[in-house]
MMTF fields as JSON, N, C-alpha, C and O atoms, coordinates in Angstrom:
{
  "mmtfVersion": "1.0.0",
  "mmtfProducer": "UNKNOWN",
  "numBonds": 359,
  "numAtoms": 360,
  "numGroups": 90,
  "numChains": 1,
  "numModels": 1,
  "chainsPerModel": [1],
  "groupsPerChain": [90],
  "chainIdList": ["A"],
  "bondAtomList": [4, 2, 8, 6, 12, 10, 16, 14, 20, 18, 24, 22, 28, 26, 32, 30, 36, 34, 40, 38, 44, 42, 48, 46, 52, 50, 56, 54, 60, 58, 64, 62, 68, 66, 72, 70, 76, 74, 80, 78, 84, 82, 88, 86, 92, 90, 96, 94, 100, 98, 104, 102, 108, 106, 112, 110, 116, 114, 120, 118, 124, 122, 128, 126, 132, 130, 136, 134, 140, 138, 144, 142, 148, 146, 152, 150, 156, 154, 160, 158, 164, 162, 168, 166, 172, 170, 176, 174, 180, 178, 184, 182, 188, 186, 192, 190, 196, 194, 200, 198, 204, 202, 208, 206, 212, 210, 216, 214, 220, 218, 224, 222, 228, 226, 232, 230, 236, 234, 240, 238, 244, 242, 248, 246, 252, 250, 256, 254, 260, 258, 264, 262, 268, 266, 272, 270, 276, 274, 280, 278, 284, 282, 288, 286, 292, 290, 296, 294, 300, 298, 304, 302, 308, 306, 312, 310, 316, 314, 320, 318, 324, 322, 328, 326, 332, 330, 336, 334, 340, 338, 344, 342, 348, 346, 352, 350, 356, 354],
  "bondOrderList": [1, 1, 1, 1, 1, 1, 1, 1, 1, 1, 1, 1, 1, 1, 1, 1, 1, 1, 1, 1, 1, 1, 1, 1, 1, 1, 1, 1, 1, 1, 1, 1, 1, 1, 1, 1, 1, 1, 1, 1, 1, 1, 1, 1, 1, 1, 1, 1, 1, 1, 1, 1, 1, 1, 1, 1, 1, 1, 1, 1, 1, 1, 1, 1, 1, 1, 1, 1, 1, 1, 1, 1, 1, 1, 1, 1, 1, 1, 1, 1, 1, 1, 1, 1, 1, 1, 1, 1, 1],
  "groupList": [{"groupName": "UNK", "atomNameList": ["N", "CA", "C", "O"], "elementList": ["N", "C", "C", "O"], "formalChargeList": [0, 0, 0, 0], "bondAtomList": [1, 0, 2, 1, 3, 2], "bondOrderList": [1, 1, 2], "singleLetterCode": "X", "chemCompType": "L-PEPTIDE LINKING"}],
  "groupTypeList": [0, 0, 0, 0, 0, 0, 0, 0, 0, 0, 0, 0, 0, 0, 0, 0, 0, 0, 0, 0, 0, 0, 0, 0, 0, 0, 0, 0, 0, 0, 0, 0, 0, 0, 0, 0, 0, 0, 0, 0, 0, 0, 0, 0, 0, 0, 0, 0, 0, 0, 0, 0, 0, 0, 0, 0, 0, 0, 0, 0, 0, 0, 0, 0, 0, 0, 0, 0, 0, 0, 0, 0, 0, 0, 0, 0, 0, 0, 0, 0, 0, 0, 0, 0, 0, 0, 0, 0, 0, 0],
  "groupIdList": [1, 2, 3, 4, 5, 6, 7, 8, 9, 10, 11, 12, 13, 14, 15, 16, 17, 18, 19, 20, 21, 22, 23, 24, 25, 26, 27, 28, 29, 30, 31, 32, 33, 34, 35, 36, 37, 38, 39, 40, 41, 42, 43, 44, 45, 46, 47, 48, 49, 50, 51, 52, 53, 54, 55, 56, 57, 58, 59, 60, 61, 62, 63, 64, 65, 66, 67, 68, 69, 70, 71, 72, 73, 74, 75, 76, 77, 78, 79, 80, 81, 82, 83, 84, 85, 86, 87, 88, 89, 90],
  "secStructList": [7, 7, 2, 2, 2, 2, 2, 2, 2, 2, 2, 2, 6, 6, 6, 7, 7, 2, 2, 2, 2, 2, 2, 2, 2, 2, 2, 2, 2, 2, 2, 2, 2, 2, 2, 2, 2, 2, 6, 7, 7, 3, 3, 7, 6, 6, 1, 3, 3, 3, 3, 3, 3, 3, 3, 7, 7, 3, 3, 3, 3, 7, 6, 6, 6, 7, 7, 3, 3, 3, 3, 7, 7, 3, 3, 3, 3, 3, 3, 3, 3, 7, 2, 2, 2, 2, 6, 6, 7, 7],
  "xCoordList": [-152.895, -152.394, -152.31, -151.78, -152.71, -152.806, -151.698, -151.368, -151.098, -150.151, -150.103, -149.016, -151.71, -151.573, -151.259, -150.586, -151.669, -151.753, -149.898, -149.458, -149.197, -147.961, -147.316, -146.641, -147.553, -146.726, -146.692, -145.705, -148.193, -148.636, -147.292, -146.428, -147.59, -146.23, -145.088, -144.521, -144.888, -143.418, -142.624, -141.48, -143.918, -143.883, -144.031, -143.699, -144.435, -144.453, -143.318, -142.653, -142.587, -141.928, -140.357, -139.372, -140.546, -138.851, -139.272, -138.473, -140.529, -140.919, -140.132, -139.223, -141.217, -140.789, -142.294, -143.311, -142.138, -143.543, -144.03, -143.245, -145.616, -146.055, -145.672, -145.462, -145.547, -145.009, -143.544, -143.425, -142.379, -141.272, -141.574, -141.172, -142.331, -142.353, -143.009, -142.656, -143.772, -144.747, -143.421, -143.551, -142.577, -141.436, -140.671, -140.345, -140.342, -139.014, -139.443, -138.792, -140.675, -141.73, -141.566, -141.208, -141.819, -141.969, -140.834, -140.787, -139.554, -138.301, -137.851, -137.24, -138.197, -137.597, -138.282, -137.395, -139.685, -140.301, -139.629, -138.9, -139.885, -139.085, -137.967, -137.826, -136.779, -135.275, -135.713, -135.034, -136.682, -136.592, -136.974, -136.252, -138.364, -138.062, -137.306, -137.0, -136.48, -135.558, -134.464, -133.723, -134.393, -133.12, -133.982, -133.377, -135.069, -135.354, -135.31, -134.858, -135.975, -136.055, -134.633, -134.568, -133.356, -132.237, -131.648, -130.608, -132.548, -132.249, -131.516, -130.825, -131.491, -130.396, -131.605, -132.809, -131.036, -131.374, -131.639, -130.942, -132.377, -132.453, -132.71, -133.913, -131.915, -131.95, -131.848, -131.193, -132.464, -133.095, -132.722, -133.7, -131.373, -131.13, -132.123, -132.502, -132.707, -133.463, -134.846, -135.515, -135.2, -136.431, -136.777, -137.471, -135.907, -135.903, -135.504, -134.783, -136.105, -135.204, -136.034, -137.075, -135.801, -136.755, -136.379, -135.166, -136.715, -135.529, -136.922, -138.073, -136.434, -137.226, -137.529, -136.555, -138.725, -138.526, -138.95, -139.83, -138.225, -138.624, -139.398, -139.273, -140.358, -141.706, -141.492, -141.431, -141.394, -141.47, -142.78, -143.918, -142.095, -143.696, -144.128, -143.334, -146.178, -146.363, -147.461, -147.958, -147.888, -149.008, -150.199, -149.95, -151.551, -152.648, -153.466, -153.335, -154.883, -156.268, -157.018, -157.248, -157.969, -158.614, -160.102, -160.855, -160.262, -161.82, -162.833, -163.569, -163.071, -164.723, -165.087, -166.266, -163.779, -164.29, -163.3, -164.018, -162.136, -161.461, -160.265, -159.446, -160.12, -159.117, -157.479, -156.968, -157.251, -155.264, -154.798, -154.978, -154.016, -153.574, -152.047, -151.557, -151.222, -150.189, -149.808, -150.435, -148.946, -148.8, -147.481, -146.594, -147.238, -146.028, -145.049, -145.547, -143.989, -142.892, -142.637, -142.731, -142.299, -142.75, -141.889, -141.225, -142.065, -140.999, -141.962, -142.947, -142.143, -142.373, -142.102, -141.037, -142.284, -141.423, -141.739, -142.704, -140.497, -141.029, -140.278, -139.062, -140.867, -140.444, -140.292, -141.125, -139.105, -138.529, -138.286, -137.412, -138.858, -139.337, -137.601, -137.245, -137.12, -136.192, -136.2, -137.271, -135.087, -135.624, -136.171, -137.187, -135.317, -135.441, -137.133, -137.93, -137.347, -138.477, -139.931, -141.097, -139.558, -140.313, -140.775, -141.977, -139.717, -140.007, -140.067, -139.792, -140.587, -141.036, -142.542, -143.157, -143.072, -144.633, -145.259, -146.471, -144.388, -144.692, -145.912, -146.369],
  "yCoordList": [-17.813, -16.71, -15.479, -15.673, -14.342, -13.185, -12.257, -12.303, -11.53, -10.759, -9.81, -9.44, -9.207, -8.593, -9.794, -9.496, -10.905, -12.047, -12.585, -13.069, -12.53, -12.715, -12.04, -12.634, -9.992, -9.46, -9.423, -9.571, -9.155, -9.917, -11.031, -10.816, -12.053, -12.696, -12.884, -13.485, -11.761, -11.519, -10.336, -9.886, -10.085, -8.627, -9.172, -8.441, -10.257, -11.11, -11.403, -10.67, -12.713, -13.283, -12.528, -12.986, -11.186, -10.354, -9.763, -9.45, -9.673, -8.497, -7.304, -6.73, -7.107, -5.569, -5.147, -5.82, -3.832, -3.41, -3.942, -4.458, -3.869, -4.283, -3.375, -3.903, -1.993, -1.391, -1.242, -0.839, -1.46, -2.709, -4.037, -4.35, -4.425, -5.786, -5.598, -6.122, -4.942, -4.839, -3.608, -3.543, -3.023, -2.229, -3.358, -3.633, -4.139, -5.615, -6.453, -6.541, -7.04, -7.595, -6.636, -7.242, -5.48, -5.284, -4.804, -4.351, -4.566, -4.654, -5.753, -5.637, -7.105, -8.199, -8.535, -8.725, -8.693, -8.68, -8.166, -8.744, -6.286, -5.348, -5.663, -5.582, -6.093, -6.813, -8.154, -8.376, -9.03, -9.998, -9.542, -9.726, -8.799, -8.136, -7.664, -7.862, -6.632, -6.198, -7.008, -6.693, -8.231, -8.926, -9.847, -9.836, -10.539, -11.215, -10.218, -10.507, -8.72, -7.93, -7.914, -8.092, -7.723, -7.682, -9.03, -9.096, -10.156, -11.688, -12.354, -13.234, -12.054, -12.596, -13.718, -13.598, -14.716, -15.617, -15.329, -14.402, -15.865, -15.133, -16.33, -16.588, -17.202, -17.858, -18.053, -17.379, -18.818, -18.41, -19.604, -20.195, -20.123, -21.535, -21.897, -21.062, -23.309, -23.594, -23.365, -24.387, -22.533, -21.839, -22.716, -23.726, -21.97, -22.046, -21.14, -20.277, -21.235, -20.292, -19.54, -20.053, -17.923, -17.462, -17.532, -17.735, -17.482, -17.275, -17.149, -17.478, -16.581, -16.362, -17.367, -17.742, -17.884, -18.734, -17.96, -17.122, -18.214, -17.578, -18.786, -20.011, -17.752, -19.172, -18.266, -17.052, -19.704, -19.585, -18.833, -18.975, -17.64, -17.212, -18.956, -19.818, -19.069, -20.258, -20.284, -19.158, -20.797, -20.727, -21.276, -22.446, -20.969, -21.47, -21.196, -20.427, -21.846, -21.705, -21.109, -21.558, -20.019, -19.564, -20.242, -20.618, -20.284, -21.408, -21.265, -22.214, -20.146, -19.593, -19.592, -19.595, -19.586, -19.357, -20.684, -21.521, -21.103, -22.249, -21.799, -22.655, -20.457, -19.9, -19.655, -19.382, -19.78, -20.43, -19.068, -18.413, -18.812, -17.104, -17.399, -18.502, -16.084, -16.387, -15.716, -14.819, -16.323, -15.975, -15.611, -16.322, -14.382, -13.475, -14.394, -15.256, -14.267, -14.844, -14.157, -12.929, -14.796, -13.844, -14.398, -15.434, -13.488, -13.876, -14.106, -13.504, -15.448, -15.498, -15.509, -16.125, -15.27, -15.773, -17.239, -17.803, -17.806, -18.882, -19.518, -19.343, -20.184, -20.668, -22.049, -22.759, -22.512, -24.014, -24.074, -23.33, -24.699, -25.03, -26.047, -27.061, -25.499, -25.655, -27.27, -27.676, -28.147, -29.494, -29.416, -30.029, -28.449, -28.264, -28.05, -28.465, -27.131, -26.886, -27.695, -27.306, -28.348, -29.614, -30.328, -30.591, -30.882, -31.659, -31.438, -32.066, -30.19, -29.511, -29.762, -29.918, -29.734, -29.335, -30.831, -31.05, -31.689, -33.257, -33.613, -34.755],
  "zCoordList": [97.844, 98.63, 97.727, 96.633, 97.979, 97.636, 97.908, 99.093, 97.284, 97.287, 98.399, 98.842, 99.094, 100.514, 101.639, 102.626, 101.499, 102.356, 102.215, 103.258, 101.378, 100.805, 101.788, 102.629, 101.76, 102.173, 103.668, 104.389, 104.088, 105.769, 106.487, 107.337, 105.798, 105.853, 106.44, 107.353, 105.127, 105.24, 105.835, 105.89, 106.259, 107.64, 108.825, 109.758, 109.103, 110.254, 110.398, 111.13, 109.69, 109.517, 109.747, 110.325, 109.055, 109.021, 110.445, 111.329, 110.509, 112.025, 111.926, 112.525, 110.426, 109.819, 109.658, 109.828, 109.278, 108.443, 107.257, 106.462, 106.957, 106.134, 105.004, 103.912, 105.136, 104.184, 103.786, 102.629, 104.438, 104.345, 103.116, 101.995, 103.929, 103.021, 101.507, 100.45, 101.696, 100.456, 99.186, 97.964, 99.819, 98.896, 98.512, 97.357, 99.76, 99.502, 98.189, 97.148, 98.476, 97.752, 96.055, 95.045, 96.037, 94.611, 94.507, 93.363, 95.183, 94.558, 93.835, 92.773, 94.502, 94.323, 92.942, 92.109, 92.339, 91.034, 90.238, 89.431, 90.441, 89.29, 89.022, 87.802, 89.673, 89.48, 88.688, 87.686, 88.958, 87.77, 86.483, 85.503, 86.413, 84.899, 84.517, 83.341, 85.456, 84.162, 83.681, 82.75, 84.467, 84.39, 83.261, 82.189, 83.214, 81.861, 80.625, 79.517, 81.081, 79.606, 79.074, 77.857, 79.777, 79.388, 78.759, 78.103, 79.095, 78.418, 79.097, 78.585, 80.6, 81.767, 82.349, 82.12, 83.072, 83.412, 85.136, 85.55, 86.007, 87.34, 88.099, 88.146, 88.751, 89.444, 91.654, 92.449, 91.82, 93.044, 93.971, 94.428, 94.375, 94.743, 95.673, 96.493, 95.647, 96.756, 95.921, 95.762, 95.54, 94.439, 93.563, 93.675, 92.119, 90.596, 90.104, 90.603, 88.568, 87.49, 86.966, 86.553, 86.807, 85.757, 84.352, 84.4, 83.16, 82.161, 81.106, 81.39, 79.842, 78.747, 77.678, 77.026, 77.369, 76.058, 75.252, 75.446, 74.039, 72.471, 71.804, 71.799, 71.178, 70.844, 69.315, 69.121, 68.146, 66.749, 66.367, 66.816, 65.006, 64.499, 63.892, 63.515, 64.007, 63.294, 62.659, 62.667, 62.281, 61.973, 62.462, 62.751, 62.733, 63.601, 63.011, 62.059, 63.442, 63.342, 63.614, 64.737, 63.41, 64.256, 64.482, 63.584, 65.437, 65.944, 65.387, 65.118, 65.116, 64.976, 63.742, 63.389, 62.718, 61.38, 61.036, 60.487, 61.139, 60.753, 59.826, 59.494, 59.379, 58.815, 59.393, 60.48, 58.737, 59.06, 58.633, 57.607, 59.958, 60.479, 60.567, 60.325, 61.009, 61.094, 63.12, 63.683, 63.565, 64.572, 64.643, 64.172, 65.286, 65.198, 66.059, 66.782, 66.01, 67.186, 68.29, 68.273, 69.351, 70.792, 71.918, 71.961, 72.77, 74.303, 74.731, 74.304, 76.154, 77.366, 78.587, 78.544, 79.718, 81.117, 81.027, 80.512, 81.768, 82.322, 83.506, 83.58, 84.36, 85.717, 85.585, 85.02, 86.16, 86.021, 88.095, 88.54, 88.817, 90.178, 90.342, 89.742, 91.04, 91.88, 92.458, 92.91, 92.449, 93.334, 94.672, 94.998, 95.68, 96.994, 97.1, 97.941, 95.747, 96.581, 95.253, 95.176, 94.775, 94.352, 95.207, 95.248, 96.244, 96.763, 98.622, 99.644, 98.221, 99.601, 99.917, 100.972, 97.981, 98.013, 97.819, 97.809, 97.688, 97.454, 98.527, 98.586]
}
């Protein structure tokens, strides 16, 4: 599903506008970034969790030549799937 096909949706569904939905829609995103950039946790009952992992600087390989690099330490998002809806998609 595609993010126009997403908001379609959810303009059906509220039996609102597509341009409604498609503002609701990127309100609801922009509020999770800023709530991970701030290091807050964003949970969604029924959903899941967004929350940040911190990944160690380490050291790696690079493929092509076989030389051992260093890799900086870094944030990611990451999504942990809710039970409710685990076992929705079963």
């Amino acid at each position: 599903m595609t993010k126009a096909e997403l908001v379609e949706k959810m303009a059906k569904d509220a039996d609102i506008s597509k341009a409604a939905a498609d503002k609701a829609l990127g309100s609801m995103i922009e509020g999770i970034k800023k709530a991970l950039k701030k290091g807050n946790k964003v949970t969604l009952v029924g959903f899941g969790s967004f929350s940040i992992s911190n990944r160690k600087a380490r050291l790696g390989r690079n493929p092509q030549t076989g030389a051992t690099i260093k890799i900086k330490a870094s944030k990611a998002p990451k999504f942990t799937a809710g039970k409710a809806f685990k076992d929705a998609v079963k």
